[in-house]
N, C-alpha and C positions, 0 to 999 in steps of 0.2 A: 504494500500500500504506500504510496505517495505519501510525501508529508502533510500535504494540503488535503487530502482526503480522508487521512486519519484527523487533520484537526475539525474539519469540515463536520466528523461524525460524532465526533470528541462534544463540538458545540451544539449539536442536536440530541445527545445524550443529559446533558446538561441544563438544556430548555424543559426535557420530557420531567426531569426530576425535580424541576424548580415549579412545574404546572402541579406536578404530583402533591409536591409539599403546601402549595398553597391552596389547592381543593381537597385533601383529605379529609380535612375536620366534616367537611360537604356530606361524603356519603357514608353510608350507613356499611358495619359491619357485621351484624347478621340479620338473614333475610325476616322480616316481617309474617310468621308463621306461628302459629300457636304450639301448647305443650303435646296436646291432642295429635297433632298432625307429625308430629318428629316421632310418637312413641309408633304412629300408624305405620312409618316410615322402616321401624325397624322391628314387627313385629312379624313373631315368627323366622326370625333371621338367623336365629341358631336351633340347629336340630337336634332331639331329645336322644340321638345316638352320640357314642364318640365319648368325650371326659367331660363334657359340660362345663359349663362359664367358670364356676368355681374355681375345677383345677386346670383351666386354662390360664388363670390371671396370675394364678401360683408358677404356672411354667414361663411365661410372659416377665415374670419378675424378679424371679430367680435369678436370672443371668446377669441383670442391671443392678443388682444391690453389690455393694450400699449405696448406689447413686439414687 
């Protein structure tokens, strides 16, 4: 890449995160959805075969302690 077209992308970089920083406060961080509708989302989503939630969160956690 050319000098001038690295700086060229350098300054369009720089615009995109200066637009970023001055509308974020703007939008919204989670969607607008009731408690109802996320539990709907996820029901039925693990099945009553297998080692079940319990001792999944236990194998899930094990590896990462003690962080």
């Amino acid at each position: 890449m050319q000098p001038s077209g690295f700086e060229s992308a350098g300054k369009r970089l720089v615009e995109k995160i200066a637009s970023y920083l001055e509308n974020v406060r703007d939008g919204r961080v989670m969607p607008e959805i009731g408690r109802e509708a996320v539990f709907a989302e996820f029901a039925n989503t693990l099945g009553d075969t297998g080692i079940g939630l319990d001792l999944s969160l236990i194998h899930i956690s094990e590896p990462t302690r003690p962080y």
